[in-house]
C-alpha angles and dihedrals in degrees: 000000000000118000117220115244098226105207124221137241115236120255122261106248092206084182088069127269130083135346101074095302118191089208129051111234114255121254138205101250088198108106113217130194113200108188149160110229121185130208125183122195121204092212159027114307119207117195086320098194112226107197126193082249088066102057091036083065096038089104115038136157111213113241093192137349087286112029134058137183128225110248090201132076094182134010128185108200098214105181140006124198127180147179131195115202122248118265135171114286098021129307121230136198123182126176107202116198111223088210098153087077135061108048096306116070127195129132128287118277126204128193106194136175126187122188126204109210131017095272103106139007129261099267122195128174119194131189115169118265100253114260092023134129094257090055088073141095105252107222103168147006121270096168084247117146107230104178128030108192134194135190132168096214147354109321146147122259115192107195117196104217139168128209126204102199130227117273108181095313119145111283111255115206112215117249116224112074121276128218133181098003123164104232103246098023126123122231141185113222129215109277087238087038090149082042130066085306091240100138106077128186120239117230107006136087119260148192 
């Protein structure tokens, strides 16, 4: 004889979900954008200065053909990694934390490659210390240098970064000068945008 499989019906999830229930799941009504971006650079760099001005207007939409707002509220740089391509001699790449400035103090910190030849490139990879200044979200601008980089020649930096938009906060115009922006699109600005301008991003356009 053949028993009967009886099926079951599916659990109430009184805390929201499936299952027929009577109340929707909360969210996180943050939106987060978590991205590689990747920058290249056609020469040296020498102690090129990377402020928290700088990655705040990373990500702008132009407003008009010269002005242009900052997208994020908060951004939290997670992970740097750079090459320097290979030249006679050696070629060498160093990222430098600037971690004794912002509200958490601590010591610098350098993570540094040299190459002999011309074989391979300089390769450095970066996280921030825990507890530092650079492991934090970055919410407004306090005119502090985070990063100092240095590369002896042309090279790719690929830069982890996550973005908190804006909700309703106050607009923030970006501080280096714009030109020959399109009113509503989004750019990516140069990583020393309020610099020399020499790290420029791949892919994207840019102002």
């Amino acid at each position: 004889m053949q028993r009967q499989i009886r099926g079951r019906r599916p659990r109430q999830n009184a805390r929201g979900g499936g299952g027929g229930s009577a109340q929707p799941r909360s969210l996180t009504a943050t939106i987060q954008v978590d991205k590689v971006l990747r920058f290249k650079f056609t020469g040296a760099l020498s102690n090129v200065q990377i402020s928290d001005t700088d990655l705040l207007d990373l990500i702008c939409v132009a407003t008009t053909a010269t002005a242009a707002s900052q997208v994020a509220s908060a951004i939290k740089v997670r992970r740097m990694e750079m090459w320097a391509d290979p030249v006679a001699g050696g070629s060498l790449c160093s990222i430098e934390d600037n971690a004794s400035t912002g509200p958490v103090g601590g010591p610098s910190r350098v993570k540094e490659d040299t190459t002999l030849g011309v074989s391979r490139p300089a390769h450095v990879i970066w996280r921030p210390a825990p507890g530092s200044t650079q492991s934090l979200w970055l919410q407004s601008e306090l005119g502090n240098n985070w990063f100092q980089l240095i590369s002896s020649g042309a090279g790719y930096l690929d830069v982890h970064v996550s973005w908190i938009l804006q909700d309703g906060e106050a607009i923030v115009p970006v501080t280096a000068a714009v030109a020959g922006a399109t009113a509503g699109r989004l750019y990516v600005r140069a990583l020393d945008s309020n610099g020399a301008k020499s790290i420029v991003p791949v892919s994207y356009s840019t102002i």
